[in-house]
C-alpha positions as CSV (number, residue, x, y, z in Angstrom):
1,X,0.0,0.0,0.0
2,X,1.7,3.3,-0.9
3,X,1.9,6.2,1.1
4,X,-1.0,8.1,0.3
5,X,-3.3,5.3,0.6
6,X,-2.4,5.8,3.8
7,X,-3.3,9.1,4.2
8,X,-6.8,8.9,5.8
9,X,-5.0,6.9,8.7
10,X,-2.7,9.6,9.0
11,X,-5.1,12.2,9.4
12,X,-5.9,10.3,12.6
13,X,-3.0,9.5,14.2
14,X,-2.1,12.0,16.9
15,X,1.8,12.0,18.2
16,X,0.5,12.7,21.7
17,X,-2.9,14.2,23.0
18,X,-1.7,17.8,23.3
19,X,-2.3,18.2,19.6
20,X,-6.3,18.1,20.0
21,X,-6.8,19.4,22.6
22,X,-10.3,21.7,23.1
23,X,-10.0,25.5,22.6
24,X,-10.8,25.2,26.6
25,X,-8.2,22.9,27.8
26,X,-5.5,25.2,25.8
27,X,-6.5,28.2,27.8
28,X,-6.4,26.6,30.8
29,X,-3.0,24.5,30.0
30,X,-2.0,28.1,28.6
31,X,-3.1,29.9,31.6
32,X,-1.0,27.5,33.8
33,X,2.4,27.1,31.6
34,X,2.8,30.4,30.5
35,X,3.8,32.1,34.0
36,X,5.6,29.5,34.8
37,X,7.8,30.3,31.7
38,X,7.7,34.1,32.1
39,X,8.7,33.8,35.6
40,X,11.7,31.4,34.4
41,X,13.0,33.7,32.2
42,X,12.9,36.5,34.6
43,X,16.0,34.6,36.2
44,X,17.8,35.2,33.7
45,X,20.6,37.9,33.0
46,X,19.3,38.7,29.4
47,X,15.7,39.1,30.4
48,X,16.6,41.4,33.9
49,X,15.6,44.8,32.4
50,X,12.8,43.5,29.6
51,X,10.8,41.5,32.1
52,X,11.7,43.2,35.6
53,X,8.5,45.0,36.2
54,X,6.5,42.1,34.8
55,X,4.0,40.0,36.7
56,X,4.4,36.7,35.4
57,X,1.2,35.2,37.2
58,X,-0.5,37.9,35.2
59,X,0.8,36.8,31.9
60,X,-1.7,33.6,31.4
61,X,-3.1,34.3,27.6
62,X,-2.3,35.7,24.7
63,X,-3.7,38.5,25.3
64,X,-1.3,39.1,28.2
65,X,1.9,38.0,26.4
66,X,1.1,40.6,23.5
67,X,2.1,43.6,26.7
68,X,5.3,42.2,27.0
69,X,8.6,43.5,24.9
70,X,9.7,41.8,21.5
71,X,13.3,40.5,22.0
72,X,15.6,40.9,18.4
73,X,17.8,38.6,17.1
74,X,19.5,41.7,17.2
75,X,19.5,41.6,20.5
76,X,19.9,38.7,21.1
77,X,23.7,38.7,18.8
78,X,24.2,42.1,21.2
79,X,23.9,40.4,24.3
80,X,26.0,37.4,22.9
81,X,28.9,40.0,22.0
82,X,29.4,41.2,25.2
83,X,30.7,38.0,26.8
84,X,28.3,35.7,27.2
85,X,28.0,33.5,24.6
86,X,24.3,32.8,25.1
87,X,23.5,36.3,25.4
88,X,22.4,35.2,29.3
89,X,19.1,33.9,27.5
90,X,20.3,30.6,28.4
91,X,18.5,28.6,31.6
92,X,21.9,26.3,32.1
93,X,25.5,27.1,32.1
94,X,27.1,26.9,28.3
95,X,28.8,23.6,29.1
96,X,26.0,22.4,30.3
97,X,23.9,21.8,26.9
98,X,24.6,18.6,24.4
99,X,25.5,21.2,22.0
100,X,26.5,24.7,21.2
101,X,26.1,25.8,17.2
102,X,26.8,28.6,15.7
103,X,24.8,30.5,13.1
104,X,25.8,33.5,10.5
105,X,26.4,36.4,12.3
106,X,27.7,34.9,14.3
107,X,24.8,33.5,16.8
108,X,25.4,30.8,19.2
109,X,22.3,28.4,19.9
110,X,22.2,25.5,22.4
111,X,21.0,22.5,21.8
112,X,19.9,19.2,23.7
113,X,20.0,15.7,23.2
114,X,16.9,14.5,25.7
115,X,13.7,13.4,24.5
116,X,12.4,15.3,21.3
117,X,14.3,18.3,22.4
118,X,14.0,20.5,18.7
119,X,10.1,19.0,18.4
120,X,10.5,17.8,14.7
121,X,9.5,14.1,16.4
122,X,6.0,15.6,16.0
123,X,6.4,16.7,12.4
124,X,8.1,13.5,11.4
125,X,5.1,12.0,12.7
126,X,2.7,14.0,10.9
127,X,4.7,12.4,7.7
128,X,4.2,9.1,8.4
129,X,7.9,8.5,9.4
130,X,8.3,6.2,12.2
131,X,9.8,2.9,13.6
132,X,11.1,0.4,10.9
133,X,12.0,3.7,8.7
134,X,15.4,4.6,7.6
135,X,15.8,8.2,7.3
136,X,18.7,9.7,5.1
137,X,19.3,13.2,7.2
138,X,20.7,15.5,4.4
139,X,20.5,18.7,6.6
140,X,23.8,20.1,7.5
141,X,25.9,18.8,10.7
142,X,28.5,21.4,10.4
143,X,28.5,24.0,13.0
144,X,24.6,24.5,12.2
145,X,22.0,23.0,14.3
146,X,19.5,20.9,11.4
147,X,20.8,18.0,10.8
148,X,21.3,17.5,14.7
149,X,17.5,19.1,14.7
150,X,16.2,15.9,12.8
151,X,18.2,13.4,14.1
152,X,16.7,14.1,17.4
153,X,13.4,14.1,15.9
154,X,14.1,11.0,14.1
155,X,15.1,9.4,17.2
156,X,12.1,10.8,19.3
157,X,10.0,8.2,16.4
158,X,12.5,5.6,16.5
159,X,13.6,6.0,13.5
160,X,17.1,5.0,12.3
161,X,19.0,7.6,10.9
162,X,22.0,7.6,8.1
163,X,23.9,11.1,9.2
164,X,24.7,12.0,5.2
165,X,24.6,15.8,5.3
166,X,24.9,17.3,2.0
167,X,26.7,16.6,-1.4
168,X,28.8,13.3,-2.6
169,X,25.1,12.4,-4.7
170,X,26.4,9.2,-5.6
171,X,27.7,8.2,-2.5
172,X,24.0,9.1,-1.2
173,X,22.3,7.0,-3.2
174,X,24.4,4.1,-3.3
175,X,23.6,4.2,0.5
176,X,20.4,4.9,0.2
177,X,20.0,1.8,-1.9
178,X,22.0,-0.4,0.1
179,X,20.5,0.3,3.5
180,X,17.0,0.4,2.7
181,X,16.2,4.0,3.1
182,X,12.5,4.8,3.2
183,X,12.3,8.7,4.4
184,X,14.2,11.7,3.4
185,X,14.8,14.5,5.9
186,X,16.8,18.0,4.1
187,X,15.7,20.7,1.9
188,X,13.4,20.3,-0.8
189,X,15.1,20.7,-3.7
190,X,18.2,18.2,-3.0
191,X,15.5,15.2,-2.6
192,X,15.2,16.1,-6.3
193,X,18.9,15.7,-6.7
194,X,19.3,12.2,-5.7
195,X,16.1,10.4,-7.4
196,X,17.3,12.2,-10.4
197,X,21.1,10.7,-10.1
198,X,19.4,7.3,-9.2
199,X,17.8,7.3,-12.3
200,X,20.5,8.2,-14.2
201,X,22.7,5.5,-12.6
202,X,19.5,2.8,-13.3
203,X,19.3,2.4,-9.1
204,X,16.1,1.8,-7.8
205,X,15.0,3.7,-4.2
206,X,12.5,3.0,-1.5
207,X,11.8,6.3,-0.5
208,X,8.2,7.1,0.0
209,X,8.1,9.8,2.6
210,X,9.7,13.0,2.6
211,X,10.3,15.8,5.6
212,X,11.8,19.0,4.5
213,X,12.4,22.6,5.3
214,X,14.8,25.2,5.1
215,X,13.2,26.5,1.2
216,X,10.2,27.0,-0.7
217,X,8.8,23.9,-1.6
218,X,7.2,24.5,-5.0
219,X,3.9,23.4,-6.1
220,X,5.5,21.8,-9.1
221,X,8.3,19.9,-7.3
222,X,5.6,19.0,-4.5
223,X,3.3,16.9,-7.4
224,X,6.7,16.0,-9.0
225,X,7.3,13.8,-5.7
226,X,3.5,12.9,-5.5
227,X,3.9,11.5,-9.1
228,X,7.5,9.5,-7.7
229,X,5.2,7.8,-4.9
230,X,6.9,10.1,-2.3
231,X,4.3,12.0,0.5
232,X,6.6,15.3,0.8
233,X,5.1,17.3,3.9
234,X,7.2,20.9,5.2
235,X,7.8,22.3,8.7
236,X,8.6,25.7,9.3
237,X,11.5,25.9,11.9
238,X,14.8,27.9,13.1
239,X,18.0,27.8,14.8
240,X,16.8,29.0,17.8
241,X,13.4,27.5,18.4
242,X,13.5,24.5,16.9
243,X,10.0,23.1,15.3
244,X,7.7,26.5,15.0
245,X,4.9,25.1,12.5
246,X,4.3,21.9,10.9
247,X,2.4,20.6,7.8
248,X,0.1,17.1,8.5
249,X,-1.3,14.8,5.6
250,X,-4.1,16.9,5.2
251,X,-1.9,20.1,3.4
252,X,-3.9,22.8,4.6
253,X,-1.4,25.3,6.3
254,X,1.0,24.8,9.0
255,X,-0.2,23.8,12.7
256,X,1.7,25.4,15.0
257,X,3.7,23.4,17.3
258,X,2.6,22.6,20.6
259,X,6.1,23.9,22.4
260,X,5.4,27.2,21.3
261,X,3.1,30.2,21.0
262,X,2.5,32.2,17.5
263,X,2.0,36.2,17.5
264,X,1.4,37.9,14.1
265,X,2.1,41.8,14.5
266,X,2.8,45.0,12.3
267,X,6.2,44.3,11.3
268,X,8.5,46.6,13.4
269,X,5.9,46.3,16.4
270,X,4.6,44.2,19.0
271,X,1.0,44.1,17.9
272,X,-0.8,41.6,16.9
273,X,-2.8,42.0,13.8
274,X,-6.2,40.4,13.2
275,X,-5.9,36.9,12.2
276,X,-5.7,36.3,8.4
277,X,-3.8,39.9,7.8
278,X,0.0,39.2,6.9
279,X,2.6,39.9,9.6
280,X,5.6,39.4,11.2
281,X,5.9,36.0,13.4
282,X,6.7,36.5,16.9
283,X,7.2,32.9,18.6
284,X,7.2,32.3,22.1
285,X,9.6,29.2,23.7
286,X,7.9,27.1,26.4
287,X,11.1,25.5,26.2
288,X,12.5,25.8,29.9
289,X,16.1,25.3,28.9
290,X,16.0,28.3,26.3
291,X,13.1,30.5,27.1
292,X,12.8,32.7,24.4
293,X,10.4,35.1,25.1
294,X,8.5,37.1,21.8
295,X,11.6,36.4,19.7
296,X,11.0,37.7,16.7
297,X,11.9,35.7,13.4
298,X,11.8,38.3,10.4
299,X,9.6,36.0,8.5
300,X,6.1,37.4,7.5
301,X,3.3,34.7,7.7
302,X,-0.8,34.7,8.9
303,X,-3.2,32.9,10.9
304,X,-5.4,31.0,9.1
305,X,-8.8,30.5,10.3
306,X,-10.3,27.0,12.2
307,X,-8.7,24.0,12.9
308,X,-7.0,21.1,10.5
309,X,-9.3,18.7,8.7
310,X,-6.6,16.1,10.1
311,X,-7.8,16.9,13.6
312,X,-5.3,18.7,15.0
313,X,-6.6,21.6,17.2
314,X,-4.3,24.5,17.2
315,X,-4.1,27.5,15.5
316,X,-2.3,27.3,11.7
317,X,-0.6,29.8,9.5
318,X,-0.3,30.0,6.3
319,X,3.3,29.2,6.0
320,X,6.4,31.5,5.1
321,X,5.3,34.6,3.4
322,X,8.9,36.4,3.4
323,X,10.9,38.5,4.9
324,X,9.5,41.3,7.3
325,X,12.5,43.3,7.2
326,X,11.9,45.7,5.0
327,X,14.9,48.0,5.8
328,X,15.1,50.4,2.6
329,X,18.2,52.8,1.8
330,X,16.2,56.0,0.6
331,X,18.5,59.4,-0.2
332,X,21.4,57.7,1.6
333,X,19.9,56.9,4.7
334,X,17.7,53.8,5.8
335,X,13.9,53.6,7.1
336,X,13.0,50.7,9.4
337,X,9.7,49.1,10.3
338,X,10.7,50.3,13.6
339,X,10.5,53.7,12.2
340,X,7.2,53.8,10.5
341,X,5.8,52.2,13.8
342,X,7.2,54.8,15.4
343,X,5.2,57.4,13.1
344,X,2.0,56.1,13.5
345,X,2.5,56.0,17.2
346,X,3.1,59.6,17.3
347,X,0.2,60.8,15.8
348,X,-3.7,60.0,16.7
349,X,-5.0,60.7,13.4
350,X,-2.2,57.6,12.0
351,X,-4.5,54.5,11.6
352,X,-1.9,53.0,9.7
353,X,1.4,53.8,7.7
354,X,3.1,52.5,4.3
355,X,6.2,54.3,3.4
356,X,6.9,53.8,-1.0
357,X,10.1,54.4,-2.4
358,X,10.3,55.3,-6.4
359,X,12.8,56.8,-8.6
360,X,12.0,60.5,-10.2
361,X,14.6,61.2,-13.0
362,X,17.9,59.7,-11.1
363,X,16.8,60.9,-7.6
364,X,15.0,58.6,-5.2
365,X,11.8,59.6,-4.1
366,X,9.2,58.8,-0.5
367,X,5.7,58.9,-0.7
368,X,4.5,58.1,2.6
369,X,0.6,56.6,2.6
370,X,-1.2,57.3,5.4
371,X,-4.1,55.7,6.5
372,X,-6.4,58.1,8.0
373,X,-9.8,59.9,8.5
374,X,-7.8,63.6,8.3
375,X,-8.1,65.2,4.9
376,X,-5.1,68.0,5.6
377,X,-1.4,66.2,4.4
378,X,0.6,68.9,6.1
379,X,-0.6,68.2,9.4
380,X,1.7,65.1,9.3
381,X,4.8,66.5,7.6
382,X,6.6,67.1,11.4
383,X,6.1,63.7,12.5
384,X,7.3,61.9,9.0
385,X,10.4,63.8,9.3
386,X,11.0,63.5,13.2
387,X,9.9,59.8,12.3
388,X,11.8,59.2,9.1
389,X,14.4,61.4,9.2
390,X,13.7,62.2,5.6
391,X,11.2,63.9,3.8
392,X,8.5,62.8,1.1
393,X,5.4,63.3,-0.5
394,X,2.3,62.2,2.2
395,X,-1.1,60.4,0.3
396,X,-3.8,60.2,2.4
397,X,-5.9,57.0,2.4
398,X,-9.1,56.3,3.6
399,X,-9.4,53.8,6.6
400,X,-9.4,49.7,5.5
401,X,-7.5,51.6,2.0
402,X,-3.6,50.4,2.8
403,X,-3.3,46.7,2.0
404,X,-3.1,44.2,4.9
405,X,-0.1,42.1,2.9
406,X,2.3,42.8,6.1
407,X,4.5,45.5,3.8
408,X,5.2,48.9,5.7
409,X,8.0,49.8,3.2
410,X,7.8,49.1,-0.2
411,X,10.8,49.5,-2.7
412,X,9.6,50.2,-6.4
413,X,12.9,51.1,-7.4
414,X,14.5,49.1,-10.6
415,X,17.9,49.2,-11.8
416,X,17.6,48.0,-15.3
């Protein structure tokens, strides 16, 4: 029976009860785990100003957590510059953690080595991968934490795992012939890589399930698989929160993992936009070990409305949307999201702000859009330049006129 005939069975098969759960029981699972974690990372050196006036019995919802302050990866390199090389976001000593990797920048994560640690377990799962696979790990083991992420995940199944990294195709398949693999973990496109060199080589493969991340997985290369027999599912995760969002058999979104909570605000902000509109993603850790705390990832995404048809209960989005900063050079000198944020919170009459950059002649130009019920453009003029440090043209828009596509700065320039 091939994979997908499968596929009703999968819909059904839960890695542990958390992941359907009632909306009531996650409140009140929420309501008791969240100040708990608050109040852990309130012990620790990087979180002693951010969270020092915070009541973490208070913070028992959503709701709540959207009060506190975002923490940067920004920050987070900062903090990690000065000495520390966790940034003092760490729960344990350094040496104490199965793993220190580094990242570009360069950013040091921790990493463990106990039960499920990274949470890909439950997105391996969701694939179908479990014991009696064999899953060729062609993530990185260099320095960078995924192919360490997936061999603890693979483990956490009981799967076997061959540790092949990336390149040397023909080695890869010969080994993926010759041990039986059945499961592919690694990014998209390299899957393609070795079924094509099988082929070309005349070697047939087993491998029926795919788990990948870390790139767009393509419509087209997605039914490409499908046609090749393989169930190809992708998770959404990072360096420094392991497993964030997850795709099940059913393809419709990304759950969101049940070690974490998802925020989508105004990029450049801590607030949450109404579910559906395009933001940033602001995850929170319940990770006790590495309690990050709103960290902010840079990737734009959205809530998507109900629940799974696979049965899994919490929240989805719609998977990665791009990048969320939209830092743009304009006459020498760069706006942030920060910036824009900034403008609309120093004016009442802002409802919203969307900052265009154009080319007259060979001279960049600023229009700032301004969503608003005001009808008089000058009145704003002193806060775009206290805001922006530049001046522009101002358009006034109507409120519900700006798109809700998660873009506060938007270059138009081209340099053909």
């Amino acid at each position: 029976m091939s994979i997908y005939a499968k596929m009703k069975d999968l819909k059904m098969s839960f890695y542990d009860d958390l992941e359907h759960r009632s909306a009531d029981q996650r409140a009140a699972d929420l309501a008791r785990e969240l100040p708990k974690q608050i109040a852990n990372a309130q012990r620790l050196a990087g979180y002693a100003t951010a969270l020092a006036d915070v009541d973490a019995e208070a913070v028992g919802s959503y709701a709540e957590l959207a009060t506190l302050p975002v923490l940067r990866k920004s920050e987070l390199s900062e903090k990690q510059a000065s000495g520390n090389p966790l940034g003092g976001f760490g729960a344990h000593d350094t040496h104490a953690y199965s793993h220190i990797f580094q990242s570009p920048g360069p950013i040091y994560e921790p990493g463990g080595t106990t039960h499920d640690w990274w949470r890909i377990g439950r997105f391996l799962h969701a694939v179908g991968i479990g014991r009696g696979d064999i899953v060729q790990n062609c993530f990185g083991y260099h320095l960078t934490p995924a192919g360490m992420i997936f061999e603890n995940g693979a483990r956490a199944v009981g799967a076997a795992v061959v540790p092949a990294g990336v390149g040397q195709t023909e080695l890869q398949v010969r080994a993926a012939a010759d041990i039986g693999t059945t499961a592919y973990a690694g990014t998209p496109d390299y899957l393609k890589v070795i079924l094509d060199n099988a082929e070309e080589l005349g070697v047939s493969l087993g491998i029926t399930k795919a788990a990948v991340g870390g790139g767009a997985l393509f419509p087209s290369l997605r039914q490409e698989y499908k046609d090749r027999g393989i169930l190809c599912l992708q998770n959404y995760a990072t360096a420094d929160l392991g497993n964030v969002a997850y795709e099940s058999a059913a393809q419709e979104g990304m759950i969101v993992d049940e070690g974490v909570l998802v925020e989508i605000v105004t990029p450049g902000t801590g607030r949450p936009v109404p579910d559906g509109e395009v933001g940033e993603v602001i995850v929170t850790s319940l990770n006790p070990d590495y309690p990050l705390i709103r960290f902010a990832t840079g990737d734009l995404s959205a809530i998507m409305p109900g629940v799974s048809p696979c049965g899994r209960t919490n929240r989805r989005i719609k998977g990665w949307m791009g990048r969320a900063d939209q830092t743009t050079k304009i006459k020498g000198m760069f706006v942030r999201p920060e910036q824009v944020a900034a403008l609309v919170d120093a004016h009442d009459a802002i409802l919203r702000a969307r900052v265009i950059a154009t080319r007259q002649g060979e001279m960049d130009h600023m229009t700032v859009q301004i969503e608003t019920e005001a009808t008089d453009a000058t009145v704003f003029h002193v806060a775009i330049t206290s805001a922006l440090k530049l001046k522009g043209d101002v358009q006034l828009i109507a409120p519900g006129g700006l798109p809700r596509d998660g873009l506060v700065i938007e270059d138009k320039r081209t340099y053909d």
